[in-house]
C-alpha positions in Angstrom: -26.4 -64.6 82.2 -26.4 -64.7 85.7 -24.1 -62.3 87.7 -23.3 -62.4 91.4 -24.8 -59.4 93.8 -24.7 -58.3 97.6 -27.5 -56.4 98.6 -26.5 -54.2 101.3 -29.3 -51.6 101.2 -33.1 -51.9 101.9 -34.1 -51.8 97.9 -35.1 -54.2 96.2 -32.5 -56.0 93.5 -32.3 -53.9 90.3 -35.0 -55.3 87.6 -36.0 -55.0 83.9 -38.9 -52.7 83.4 -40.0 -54.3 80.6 -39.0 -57.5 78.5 -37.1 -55.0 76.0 -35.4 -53.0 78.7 -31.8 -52.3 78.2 -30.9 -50.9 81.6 -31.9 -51.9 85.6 -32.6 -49.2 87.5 -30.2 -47.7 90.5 -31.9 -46.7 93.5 -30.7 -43.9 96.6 -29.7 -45.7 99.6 -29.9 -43.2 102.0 -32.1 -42.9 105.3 -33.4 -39.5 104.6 -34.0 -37.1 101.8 -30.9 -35.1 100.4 -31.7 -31.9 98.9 -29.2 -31.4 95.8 -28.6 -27.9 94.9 -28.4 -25.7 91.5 -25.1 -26.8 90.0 -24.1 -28.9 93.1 -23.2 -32.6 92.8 -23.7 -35.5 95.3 -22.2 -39.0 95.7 -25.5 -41.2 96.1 -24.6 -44.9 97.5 -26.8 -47.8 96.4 -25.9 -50.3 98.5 -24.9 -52.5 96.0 -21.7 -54.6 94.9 -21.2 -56.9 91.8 -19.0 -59.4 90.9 -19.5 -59.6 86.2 -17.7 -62.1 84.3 -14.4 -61.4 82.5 -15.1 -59.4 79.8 -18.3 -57.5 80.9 -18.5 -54.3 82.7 -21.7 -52.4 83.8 -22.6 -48.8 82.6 -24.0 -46.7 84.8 -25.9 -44.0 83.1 -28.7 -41.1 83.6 -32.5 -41.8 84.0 -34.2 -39.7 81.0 -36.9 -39.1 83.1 -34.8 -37.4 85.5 -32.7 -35.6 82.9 -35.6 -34.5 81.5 -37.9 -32.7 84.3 -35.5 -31.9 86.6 -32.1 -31.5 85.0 -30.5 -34.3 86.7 -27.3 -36.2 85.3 -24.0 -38.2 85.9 -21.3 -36.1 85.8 -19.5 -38.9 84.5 -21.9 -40.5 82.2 -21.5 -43.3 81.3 -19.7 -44.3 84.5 -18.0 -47.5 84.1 -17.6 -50.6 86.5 -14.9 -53.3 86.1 -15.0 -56.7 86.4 -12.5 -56.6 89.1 -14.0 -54.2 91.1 -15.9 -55.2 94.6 -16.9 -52.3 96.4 -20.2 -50.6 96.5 -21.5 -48.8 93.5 -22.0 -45.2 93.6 -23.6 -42.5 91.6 -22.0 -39.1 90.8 -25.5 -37.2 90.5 -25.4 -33.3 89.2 -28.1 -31.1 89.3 -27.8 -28.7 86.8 -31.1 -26.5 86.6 -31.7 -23.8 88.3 -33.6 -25.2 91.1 -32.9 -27.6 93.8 -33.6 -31.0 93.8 -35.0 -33.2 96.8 -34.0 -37.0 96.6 -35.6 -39.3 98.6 -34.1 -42.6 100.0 -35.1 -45.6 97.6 -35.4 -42.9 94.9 -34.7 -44.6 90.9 -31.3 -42.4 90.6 -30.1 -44.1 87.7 -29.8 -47.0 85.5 -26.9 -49.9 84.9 -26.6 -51.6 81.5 -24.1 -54.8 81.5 -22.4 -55.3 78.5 -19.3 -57.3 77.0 -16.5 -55.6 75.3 -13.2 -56.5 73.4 -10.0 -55.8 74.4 -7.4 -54.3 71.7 -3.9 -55.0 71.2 -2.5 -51.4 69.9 -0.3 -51.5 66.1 2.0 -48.3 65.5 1.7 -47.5 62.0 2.8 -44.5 60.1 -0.3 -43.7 58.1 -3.8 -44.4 58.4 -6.1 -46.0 55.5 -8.4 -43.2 53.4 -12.1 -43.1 54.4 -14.7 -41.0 53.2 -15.0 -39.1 56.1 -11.4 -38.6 56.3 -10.0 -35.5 59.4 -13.9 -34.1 59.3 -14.5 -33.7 63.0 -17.5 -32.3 64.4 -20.3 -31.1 62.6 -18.4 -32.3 59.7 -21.2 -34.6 58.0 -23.8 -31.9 58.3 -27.2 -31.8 59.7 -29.0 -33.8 58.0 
């Protein structure tokens, strides 16, 4: 599928990893290094704008590696961007260990999966059908 992009930073396009990769990673467009601190959150441009298809959006969600060693997330994970929307994609970046966090410009800060999605058309009823899971909300269908 081929999607339209503006470039307006000094990164490369986002890419595939690998032939099996899901996501393209994000990078920091910024001119110099941001220091993000315990518990603090930052808006990180990318330079980037898209224009998807009808009926595909693009999640924007956290780089494992990130999450993992430093304790940076998206606050609003997965962030979602419409079809209809033009202006530059931006990442809500939190860092919540207990250490600050220095991000560099052209920094992987996260990742953007495009994917299609169905639009419903909502039907009042009065009851629901039975399932076997039924009202059981969390932690309802055990550990294992």
């Amino acid at each position: 599928m081929e999607v339209k992009i503006l470039n307006k930073s000094s990164n490369e396009l986002p890419n595939y990893a690998t032939i099996h990769s899901a996501g393209m990673d994000l990078r920091a467009n910024i001119t110099e290094s941001i220091v993000i601190g315990p518990l603090k959150r930052i808006l990180v441009p990318t330079g980037l704008h898209i224009e998807l298809p009808e009926g595909y959006e693009a999640q924007i969600r956290p780089r494992s590696g990130l999450a993992a060693k430093h304790g940076i997330g998206i606050v609003n994970s997965p962030g979602t961007i419409d079809a209809d929307y033009r202006g530059e994609i931006k990442i809500i970046l939190v860092n919540l260990s207990d250490e600050e966090f220095v991000l560099n410009p052209g920094e992987r800060v996260a990742q953007m999966v495009v994917a299609k999605f169905e639009r419903v058309e909502w039907k009042a009823v009065d009851e629901l059908g039975e399932s076997e899971r039924g009202e059981g909300g969390f932690g309802s269908t055990g550990k294992k």
